[in-house]
N, C-alpha and C positions, 0 to 999 in steps of 0.2 A: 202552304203552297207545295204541293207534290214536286220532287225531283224532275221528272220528265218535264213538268211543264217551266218549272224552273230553267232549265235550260235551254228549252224550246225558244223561251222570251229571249235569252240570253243570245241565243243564233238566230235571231229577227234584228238583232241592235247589230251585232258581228257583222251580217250582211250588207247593214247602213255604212258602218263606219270604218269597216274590214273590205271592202267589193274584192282584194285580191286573195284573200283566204278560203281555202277550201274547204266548207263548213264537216266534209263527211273529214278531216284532218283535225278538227280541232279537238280538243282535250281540257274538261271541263274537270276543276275542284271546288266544291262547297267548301268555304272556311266558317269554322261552328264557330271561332273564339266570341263576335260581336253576340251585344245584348239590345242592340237599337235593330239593325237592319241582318239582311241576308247577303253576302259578299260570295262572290263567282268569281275564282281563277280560272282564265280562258287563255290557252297558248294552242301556237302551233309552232315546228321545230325553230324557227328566229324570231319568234315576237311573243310578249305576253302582255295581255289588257286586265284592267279588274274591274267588273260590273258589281254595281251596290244597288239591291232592290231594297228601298223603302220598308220599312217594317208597319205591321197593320196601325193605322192613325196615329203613327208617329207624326205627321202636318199639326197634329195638335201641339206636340211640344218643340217642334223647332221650324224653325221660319226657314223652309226650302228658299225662297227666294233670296234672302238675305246667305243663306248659304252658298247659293251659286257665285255670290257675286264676290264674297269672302276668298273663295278656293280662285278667282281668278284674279283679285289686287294681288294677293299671297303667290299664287303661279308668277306673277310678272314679276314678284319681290326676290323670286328663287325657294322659296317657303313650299310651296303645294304643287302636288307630281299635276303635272299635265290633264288637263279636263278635255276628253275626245268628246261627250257627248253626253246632252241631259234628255231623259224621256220622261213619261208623265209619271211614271212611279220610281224613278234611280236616276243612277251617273255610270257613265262608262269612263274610267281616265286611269290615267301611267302609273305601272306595277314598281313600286320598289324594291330592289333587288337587298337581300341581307336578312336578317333574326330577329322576330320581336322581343324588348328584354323580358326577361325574367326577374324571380325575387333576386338571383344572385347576382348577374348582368348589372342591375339598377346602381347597385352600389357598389360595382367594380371598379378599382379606383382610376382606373386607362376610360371606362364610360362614361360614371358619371358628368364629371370635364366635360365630358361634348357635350353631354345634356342641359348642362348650366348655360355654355355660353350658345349652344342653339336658341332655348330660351330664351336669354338674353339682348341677340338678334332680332331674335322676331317683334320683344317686346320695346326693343329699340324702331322701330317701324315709324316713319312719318303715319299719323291717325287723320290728317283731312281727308281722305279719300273716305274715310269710315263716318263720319259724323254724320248722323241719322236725318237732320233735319239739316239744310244748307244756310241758315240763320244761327246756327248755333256755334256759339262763340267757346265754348266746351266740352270735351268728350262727355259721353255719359254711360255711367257702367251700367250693365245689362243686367248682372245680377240679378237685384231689386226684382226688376221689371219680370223676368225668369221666373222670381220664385211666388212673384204674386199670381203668374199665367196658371203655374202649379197647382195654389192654394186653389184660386178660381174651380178649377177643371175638377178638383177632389170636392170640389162642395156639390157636383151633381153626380158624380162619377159612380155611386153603388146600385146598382139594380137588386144586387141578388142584398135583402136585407139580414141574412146571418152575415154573410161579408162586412155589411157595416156594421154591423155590430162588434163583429171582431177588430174591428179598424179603429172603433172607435175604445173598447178596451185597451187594444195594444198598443194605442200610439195619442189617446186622449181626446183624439177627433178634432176638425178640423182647427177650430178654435183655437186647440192648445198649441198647436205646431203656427199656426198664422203668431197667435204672441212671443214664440221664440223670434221668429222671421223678425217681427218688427222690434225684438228689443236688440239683437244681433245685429240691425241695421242701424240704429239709434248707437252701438257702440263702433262698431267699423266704420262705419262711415268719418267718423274723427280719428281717423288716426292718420288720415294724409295720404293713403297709399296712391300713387302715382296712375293714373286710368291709362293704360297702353292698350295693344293688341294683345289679346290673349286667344290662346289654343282652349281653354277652358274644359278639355278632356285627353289630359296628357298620364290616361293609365296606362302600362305597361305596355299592350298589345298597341296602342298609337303612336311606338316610337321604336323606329326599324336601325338598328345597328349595321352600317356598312359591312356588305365583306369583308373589305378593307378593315375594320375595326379602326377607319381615322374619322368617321362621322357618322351623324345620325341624321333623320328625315323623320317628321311627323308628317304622320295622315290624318285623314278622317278628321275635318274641316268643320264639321259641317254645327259641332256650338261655338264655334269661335265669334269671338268680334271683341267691341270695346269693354272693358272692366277692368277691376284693381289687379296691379302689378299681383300683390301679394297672395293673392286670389289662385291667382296659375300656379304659382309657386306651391302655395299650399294644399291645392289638388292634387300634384303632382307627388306632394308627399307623399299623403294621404294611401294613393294610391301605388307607394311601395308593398299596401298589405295584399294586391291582389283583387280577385271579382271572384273569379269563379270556389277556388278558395282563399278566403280571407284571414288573415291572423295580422291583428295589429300589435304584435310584438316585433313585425318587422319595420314599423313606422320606423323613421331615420332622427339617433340619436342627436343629441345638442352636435357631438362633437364630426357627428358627418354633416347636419345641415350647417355649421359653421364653416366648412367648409367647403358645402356647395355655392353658399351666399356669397363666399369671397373672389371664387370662381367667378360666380354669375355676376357681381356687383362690378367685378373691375372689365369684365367686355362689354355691361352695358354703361359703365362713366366711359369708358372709351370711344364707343359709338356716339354718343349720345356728345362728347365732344369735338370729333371727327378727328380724332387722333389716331394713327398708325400702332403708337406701343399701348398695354394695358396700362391705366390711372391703378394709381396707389387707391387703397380703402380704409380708410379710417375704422379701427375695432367698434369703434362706438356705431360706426353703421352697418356692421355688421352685424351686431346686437340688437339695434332697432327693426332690422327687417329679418331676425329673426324669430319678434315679438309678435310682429305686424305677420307672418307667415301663417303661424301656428295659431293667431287668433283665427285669421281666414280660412286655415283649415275646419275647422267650426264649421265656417256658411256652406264648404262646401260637401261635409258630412250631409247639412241635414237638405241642401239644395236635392244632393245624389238620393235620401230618401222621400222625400217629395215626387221625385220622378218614379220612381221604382214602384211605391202608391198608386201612382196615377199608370203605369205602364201591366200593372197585374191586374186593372181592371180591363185594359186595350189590348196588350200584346201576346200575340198568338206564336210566340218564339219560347221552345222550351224550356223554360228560367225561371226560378220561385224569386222571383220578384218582392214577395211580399216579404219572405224571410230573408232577403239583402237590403232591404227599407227598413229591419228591426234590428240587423247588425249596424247599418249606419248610424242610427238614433240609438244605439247603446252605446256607440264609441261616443257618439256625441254630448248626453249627459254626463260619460264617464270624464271626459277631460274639459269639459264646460268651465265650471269652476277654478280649475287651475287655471288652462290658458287666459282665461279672461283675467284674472288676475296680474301676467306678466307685465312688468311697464318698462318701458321705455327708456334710453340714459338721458331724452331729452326735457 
């Protein structure tokens, strides 16, 4: 999509949901960081909006409609900036104000703390509003269901057949990557992780550090919903190493993620009891969902290369795609074996 016309759309929506803004006033930014959609900063001198244009057949991989409705239980929760307006191809809603973190930010020892117990919050969340089916008597994580739409969607996806073939060299074709899914599923699935609400794309750029530097605000809603606690968690590590450049030598040691866990653990036993002070945490569960973490960072290595497959045969957004689907599946063989191994004090 050409700039001008980029914006053009953008001052069709501003005139809906702006009438008092003066379009020849307003003042348009392209932010490049996203790798899903195309995101438009629109101000004028007291107000600023953020328009998110859909990226080319991204409806393939995320359920717009379940997204709407996520960003507005989450809006009413205090969770999700303000939704002004959805159109056939985006969202118009509330600019947060503040810094997306960085590698250093992440693990500042004054940021981190907020990001645990943000987390913690959200995954503290009453989940009846979320449950898919109104008969169902338990959450049920998405995941699964996520990486099967993926497998799916790669078993027609190659037109151009040097493509597949390279695809199929590089990553063993579809087959091999489905029996990771399903034996990865066969092991996480027992380990108990608690199914809350999850943000399920908590990289760097989707968590806005206040001015203030006394809190933080996640955006960009739109894979959220029900799945394992540990899950988020483990994304979220994960995604200390980065997107645009990545280095998993900044993945967060034992002794920073023991201390985000104990962070995270005591405001959501807190919550979760409706108690005013933070609950004490036993080390041993600290331990446990340190195990349960890092196994799940796993699903979400090879989830994020599954998408990235399927987004370098679709997405018209300038990203090698292919070659961040072969960074993820190298970290992910690379620490397979270990994590899987780690057990549990229980």
């Amino acid at each position: 999509m050409e700039m001008a016309t980029l914006y053009d759309g953008a001052a069709e929506v501003i005139a809906s949901i702006r009438p008092s803004w003066k379009l020849s006033e307003v003042k348009y930014k392209l932010f490049t960081d996203g790798i899903t959609n195309k995101l438009v900063h629109c101000s004028v001198p007291d107000d600023v909006l953020l328009i998110r244009i859909y990226g080319h057949n991204t409806d393939l991989l995320i359920d717009r409609q379940a997204e709407v409705r996520n960003i507005k239980l989450l809006q009413r929760a205090g969770f999700a900036p303000q939704l002004y307006a959805t159109f056939n191809n985006g969202l118009a809603y509330e600019f947060a104000p503040g810094c997306t973190l960085d590698a250093a930010l992440v693990r500042d020892p004054v940021v981190y703390p907020l990001v645990a117990r943000r987390v913690a919050q959200l995954h503290a969340q009453n989940v009846d509003d979320l449950l898919q089916d109104p008969g169902q008597q338990q959450p049920r994580p998405i995941l699964w269901d996520i990486m099967n739409k993926y497998i799916t969607l790669l078993k027609g996806a190659f037109t151009d057949p040097d493509k597949k073939a390279r695809f199929e060299k590089k990553f063993g074709g579809v087959q091999c990557l489905q029996t990771e899914m399903e034996d990865l599923q066969q092991h996480l699935s027992n380990l108990g992780s608690p199914v809350v609400m999850c943000h399920n794309d908590l990289l760097l750029a989707n968590v806005i550090l206040d001015p203030s530097r006394d809190k933080v605000t996640f955006i960009d809603y739109e894979y959220a919903g029900l799945n394992y606690q540990a899950f988020d968690i483990g994304n979220h590590f994960a995604e200390f190493a980065g997107v645009a450049t990545v280095d998993y030598s900044l993945y967060p040691d034992k002794e920073l993620q023991f201390k985000w866990l104990d962070i995270y653990l005591r405001e959501f036993n807190r919550l979760k009891a409706g108690s005013e002070t933070p609950k004490d945490v036993l080390p041993k569960d600290v331990e446990d969902l340190y195990v349960q973490v890092n196994k799940f960072s796993l699903a979400a290595h090879l989830m994020w290369a599954l998408w990235a497959i399927v987004q370098s045969e679709h997405s018209s957004i300038e990203f090698n795609f292919f070659e961040y689907a072969s960074i993820r599946l190298e970290e992910y063989f690379s620490k397979k074996s270990l994590f899987l191994s780690l057990q549990t004090s229980s």
